[in-house]
C-alpha positions in Angstrom: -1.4 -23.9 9.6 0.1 -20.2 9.3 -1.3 -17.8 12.1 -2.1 -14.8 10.6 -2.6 -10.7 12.3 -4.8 -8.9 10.1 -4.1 -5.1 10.1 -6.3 -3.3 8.7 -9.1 -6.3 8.6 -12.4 -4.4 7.7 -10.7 -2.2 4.9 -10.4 -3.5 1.1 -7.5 -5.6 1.3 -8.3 -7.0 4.4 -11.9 -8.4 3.6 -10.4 -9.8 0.7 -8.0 -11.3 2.9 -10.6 -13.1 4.6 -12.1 -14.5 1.4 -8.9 -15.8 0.9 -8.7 -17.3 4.4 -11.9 -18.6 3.6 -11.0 -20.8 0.8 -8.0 -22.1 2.6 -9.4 -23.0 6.4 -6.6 -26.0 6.4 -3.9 -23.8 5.8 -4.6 -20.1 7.2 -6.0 -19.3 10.4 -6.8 -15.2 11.9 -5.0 -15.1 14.9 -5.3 -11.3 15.3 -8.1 -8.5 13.6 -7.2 -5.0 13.5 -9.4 -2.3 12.6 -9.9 1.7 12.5 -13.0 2.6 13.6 -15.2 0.2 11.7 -16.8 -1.6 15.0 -19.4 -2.7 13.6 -17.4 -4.5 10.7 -14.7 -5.4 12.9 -17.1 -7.3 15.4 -19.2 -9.2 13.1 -15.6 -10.4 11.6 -14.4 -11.3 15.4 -17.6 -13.8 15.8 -17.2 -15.3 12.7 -13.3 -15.8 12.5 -12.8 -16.1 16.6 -9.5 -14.5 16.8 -7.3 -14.9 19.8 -7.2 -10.7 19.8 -8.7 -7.5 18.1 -7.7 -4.3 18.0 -9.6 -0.8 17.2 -7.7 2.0 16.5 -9.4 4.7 18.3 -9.4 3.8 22.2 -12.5 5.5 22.9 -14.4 2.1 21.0 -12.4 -0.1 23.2 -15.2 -0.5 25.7 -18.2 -1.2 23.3 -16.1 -3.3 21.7 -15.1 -5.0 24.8 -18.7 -5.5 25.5 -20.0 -6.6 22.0 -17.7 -9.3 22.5 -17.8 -10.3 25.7 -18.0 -14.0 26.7 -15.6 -15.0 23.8 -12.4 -15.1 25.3 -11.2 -12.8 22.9 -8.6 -10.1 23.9 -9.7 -6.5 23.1 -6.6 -3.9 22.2 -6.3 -0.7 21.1 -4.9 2.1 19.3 -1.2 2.0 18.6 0.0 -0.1 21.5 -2.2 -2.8 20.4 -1.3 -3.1 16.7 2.5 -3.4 18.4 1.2 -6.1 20.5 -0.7 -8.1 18.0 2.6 -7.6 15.5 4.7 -8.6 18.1 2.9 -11.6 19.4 4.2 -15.2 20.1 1.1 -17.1 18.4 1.4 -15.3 15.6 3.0 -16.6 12.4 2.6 -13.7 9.7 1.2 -9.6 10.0 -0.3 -8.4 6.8 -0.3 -5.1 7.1 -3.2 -3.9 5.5 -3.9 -0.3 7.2 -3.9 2.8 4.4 -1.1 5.3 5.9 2.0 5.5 8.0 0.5 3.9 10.9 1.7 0.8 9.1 5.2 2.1 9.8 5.5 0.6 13.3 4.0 -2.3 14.1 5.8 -3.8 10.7 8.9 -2.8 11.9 7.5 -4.4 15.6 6.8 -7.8 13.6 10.0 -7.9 11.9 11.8 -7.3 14.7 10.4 -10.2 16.1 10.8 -12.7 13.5 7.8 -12.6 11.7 6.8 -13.2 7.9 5.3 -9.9 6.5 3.0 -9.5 3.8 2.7 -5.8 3.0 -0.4 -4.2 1.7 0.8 -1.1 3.4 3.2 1.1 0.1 3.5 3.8 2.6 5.6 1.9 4.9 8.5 1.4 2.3 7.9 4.6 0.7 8.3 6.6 4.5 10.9 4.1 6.1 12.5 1.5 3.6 15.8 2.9 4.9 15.2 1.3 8.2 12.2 -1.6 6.7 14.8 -3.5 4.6 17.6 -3.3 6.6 16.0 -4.8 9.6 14.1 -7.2 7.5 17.7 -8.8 5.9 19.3 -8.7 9.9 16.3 -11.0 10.9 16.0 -12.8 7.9 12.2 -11.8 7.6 10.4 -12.6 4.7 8.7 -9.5 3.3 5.8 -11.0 0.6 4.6 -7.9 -1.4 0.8 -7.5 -1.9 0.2 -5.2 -4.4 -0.8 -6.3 -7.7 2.5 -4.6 -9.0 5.3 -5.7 -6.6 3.1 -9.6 -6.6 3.9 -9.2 -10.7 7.5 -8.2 -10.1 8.3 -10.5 -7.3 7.0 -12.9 -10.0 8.5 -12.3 -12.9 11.8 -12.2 -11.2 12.2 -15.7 -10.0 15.1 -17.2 -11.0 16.6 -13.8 -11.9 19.9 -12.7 -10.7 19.8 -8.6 -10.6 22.3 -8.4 -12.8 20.4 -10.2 -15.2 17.5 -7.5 -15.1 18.0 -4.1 -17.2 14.4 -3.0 -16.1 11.3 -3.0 -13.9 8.1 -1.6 -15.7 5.2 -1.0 -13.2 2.1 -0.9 -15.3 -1.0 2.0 -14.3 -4.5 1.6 -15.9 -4.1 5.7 -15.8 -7.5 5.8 -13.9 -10.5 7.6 -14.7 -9.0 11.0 -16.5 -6.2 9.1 -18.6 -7.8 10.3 -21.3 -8.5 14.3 -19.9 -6.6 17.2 -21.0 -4.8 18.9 -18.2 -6.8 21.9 -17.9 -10.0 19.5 -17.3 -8.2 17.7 -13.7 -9.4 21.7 -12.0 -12.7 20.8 -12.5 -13.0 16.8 -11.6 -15.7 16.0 -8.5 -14.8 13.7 -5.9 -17.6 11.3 -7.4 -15.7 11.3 -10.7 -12.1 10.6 -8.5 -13.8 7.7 -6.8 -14.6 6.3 -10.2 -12.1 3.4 -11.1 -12.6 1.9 -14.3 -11.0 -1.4 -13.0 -9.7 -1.9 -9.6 -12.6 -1.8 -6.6 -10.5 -0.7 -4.0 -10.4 1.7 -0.6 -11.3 5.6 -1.2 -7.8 7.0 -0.6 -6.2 4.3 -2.5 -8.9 5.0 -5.5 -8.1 8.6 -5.7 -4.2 7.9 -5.3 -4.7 6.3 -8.0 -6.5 9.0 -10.2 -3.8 11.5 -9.6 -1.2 8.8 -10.2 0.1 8.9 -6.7 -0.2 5.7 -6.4 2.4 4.7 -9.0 4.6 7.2 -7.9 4.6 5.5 -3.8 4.9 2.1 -5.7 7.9 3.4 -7.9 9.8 3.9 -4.8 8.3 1.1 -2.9 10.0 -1.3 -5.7 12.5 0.6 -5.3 13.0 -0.6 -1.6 11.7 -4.3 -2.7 14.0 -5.2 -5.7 16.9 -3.3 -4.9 17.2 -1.7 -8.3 17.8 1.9 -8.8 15.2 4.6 -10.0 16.7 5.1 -13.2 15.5 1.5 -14.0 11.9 1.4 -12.9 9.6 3.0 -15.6 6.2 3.5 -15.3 4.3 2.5 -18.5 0.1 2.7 -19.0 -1.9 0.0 -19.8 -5.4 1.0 -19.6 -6.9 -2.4 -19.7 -4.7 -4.0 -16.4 -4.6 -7.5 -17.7 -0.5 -7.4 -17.3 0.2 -6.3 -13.6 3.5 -5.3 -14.1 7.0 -6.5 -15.7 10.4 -7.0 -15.8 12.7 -6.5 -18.9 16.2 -8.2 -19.0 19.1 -7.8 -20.2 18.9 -9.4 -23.5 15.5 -8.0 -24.6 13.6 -10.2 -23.5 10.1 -9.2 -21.3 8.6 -10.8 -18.9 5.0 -10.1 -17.6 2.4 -11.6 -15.3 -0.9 -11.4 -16.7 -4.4 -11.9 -14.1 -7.5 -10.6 -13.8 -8.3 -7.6 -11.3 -8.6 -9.2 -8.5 -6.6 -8.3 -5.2 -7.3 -12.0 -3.8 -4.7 -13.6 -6.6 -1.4 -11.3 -5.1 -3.0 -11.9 -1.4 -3.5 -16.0 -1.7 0.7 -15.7 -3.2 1.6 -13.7 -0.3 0.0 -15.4 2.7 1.0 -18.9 0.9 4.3 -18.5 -0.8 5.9 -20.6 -2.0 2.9 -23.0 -2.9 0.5 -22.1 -5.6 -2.8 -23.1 -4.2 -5.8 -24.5 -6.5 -8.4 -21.8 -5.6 -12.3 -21.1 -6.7 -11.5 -17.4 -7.9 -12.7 -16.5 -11.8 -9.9 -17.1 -13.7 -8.4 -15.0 -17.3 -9.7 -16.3 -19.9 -8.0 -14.7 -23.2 -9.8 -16.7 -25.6 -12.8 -14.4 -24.8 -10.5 -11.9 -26.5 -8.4 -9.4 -24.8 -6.5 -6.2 -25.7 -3.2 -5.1 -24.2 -2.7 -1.3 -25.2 0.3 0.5 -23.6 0.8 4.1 -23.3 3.5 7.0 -21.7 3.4 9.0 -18.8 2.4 12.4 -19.4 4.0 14.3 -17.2 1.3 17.4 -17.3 -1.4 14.9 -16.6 -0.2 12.8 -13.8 2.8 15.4 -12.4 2.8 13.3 -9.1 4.7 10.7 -10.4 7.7 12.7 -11.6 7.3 14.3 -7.9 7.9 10.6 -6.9 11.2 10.6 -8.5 12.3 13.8 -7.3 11.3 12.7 -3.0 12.9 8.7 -4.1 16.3 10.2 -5.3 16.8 12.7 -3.1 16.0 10.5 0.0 16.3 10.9 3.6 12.9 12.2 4.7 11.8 13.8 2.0 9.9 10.5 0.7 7.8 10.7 4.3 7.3 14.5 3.7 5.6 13.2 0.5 3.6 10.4 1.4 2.2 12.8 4.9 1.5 16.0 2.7 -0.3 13.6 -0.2 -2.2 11.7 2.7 -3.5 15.6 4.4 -4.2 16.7 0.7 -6.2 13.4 -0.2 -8.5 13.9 2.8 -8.5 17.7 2.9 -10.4 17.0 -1.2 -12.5 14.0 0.4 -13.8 16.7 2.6 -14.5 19.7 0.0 -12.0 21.6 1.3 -9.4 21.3 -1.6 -10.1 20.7 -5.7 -8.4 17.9 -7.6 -5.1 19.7 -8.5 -4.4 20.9 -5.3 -3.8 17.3 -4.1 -0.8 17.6 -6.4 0.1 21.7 -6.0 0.4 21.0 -2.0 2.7 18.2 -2.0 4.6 20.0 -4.3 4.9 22.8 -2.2 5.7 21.2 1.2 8.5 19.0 -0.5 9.9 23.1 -1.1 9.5 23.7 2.3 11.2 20.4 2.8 13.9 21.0 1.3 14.7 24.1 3.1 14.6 22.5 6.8 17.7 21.1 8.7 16.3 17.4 8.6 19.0 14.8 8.3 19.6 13.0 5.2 19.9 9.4 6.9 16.6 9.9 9.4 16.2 7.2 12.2 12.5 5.9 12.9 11.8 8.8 15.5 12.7 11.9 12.8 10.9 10.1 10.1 7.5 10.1 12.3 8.4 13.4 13.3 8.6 14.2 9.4 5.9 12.8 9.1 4.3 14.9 11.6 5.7 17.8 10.3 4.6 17.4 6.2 0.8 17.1 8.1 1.3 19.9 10.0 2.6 22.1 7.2 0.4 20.3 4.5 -2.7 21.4 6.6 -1.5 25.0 7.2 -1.6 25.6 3.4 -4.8 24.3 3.2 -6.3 26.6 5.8 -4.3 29.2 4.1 -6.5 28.6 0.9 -3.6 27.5 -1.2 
């Protein structure tokens, strides 16, 4: 039985989660819930799953919450101290981290710290801190078990690979709903038309990361973090119909893909299970129904964000952070009607400038890489009240 801490429990990955908890009750139990602000969510999950503790992000819900579940013996945490607790905790066997953001930062580094198996949902973590992640991961010989469909496909595909054997990773991208718009037409997209995936059903921030192509430029440098391989040899190819979830091309030619359907619960079930591959109930791919695999470039004028994701990976030091903050405060700032579709991409841009003009170091600690991360916010949010 693997105890499990759910962060980020009443979000997209983490109901899914559940489902996949569901199907194996023999093998997975929830130990630990951990929501934002969804109370309602998070307490209907707590009766049903009886965890040992649940969190709520914003400590003002800690006392309805406390109440809602009072007479259950369940613990009831909050904010930031009690993701650190929950990741941290002795009865606890594995943290998905599952939160959207860089409040995923901590408590995985809390949980790997303290010896425990991560599966990570959470791309921002790598992409803000994988200079500190990784390192502390191989010093306590934690497991980290990716969960997105593209690092699942990769970690995949790579079995029984040495890296010298491997002249390529190719992270696939369905190019979302405007793969087929000219540039000019991104200045006029609604948030309705963002929030529009032709595939993937999947959070709101995540959903339009992945129109603008953000998305594959966090997970080029999360891989990057993951598999050890330099960015020079991780492409970014797209494949509009996402049957293939992501590759690996080796040294002689040869390619190697994993093929699924679109449904988060496959990488999930691989991560909170690994190494077993568990009979589950989940529709599977059936090609005989016939199925088309079309592959396309990058167009750099279309989806600029991902060559933006080179430019922060290479460079390093803080400058990734600075580009996950200002993408995360340009993201909400158009969820809100206060900026237009290609000024998601225009303000990142410009506080990576700004970046790049400030004394940070180039090998941050955890504390400057928050503070970064504070900073890109700050300065992302400035330029948006600025009209800019």
């Amino acid at each position: 039985m693997k105890r499990l801490a759910i962060l980020g429990s009443t979000g997209s990955i983490g109901r899914q989660a559940l489902e996949v908890v569901d199907e194996f009750p023999d093998r997975l139990e929830v130990t630990a819930l951990a929501a934002g602000s969804n109370i309602e969510l998070l307490i209907e999950q707590a009766k049903r799953y009886h965890p040992r503790y649940v969190v709520i992000g914003q400590p003002e819900l800690q006392a309805e919450l406390k109440k809602s579940l009072s007479g259950t013996g369940i613990r009831v945490l909050s904010g930031m101290e009690g993701l650190l607790e929950i990741a941290v905790a002795s009865d606890v066997d594995m943290v998905l981290t599952a939160v959207v953001g860089s409040i995923g930062i901590r408590p995985t580094l809390a949980a790997i710290h303290a010896g425990k198996a991560v599966a990570l949902a959470n791309k921002e973590t790598l992409v803000a801190a994988g200079s500190i992640i990784m390192p502390a991961a191989a010093a306590n010989g934690v497991a980290i078990y990716p969960v997105d469909s593209e690092h699942s496909a990769i970690f995949q595909c790579l079995e029984g690979h040495s890296p010298n054997q491997v002249r390529r990773l190719l992270l696939t991208a369905s190019g979302g709903p405007f793969r087929t718009f000219q540039p000019e037409e991104l200045a006029h997209v609604t948030l309705e038309q963002a929030l529009n995936h032709p595939n993937w059903s999947m959070g709101g921030k995540i959903t339009i990361d992945s129109a603008t192509m953000f998305n594959k430029g966090l997970e080029v440098i999360e891989a990057h973090w993951l598999f050890g391989m330099p960015f020079d040899r991780i492409d970014v190819v797209i494949h509009p119909e996402s049957v293939i979830h992501s590759m690996v091309e080796l040294n002689d030619g040869s390619t190697i893909a994993q093929l699924g359907r679109c449904d988060m619960r496959l990488p999930i079930q691989l991560a909170l299970t690994y190494p077993e591959r568990l009979s589950n109930s989940f529709p599977k791919l059936d090609l005989s129904a016939g199925v088309q695999l079309n592959f396309y470039p990058v167009d750099p004028q279309l989806f600029p964000a991902v060559g933006l994701a080179y430019e922060a990976g290479r460079k390093g030091g803080s400058l990734p952070a600075a580009f996950n903050a200002a993408n995360e405060a340009a993201v909400e700032a158009f969820q809100r009607g206060l900026l237009n579709f290609t000024g998601i991409v225009r303000i990142v841009s410009e506080v990576m400038g700004y970046h790049q003009k400030e004394s940070f170091s180039p090998s941050p600690d955890l504390n400057e890489i928050l503070a970064v991360d504070a900073w890109a916010r700050r300065t992302a949010g400035d330029l948006i009240g600025k009209g800019r």
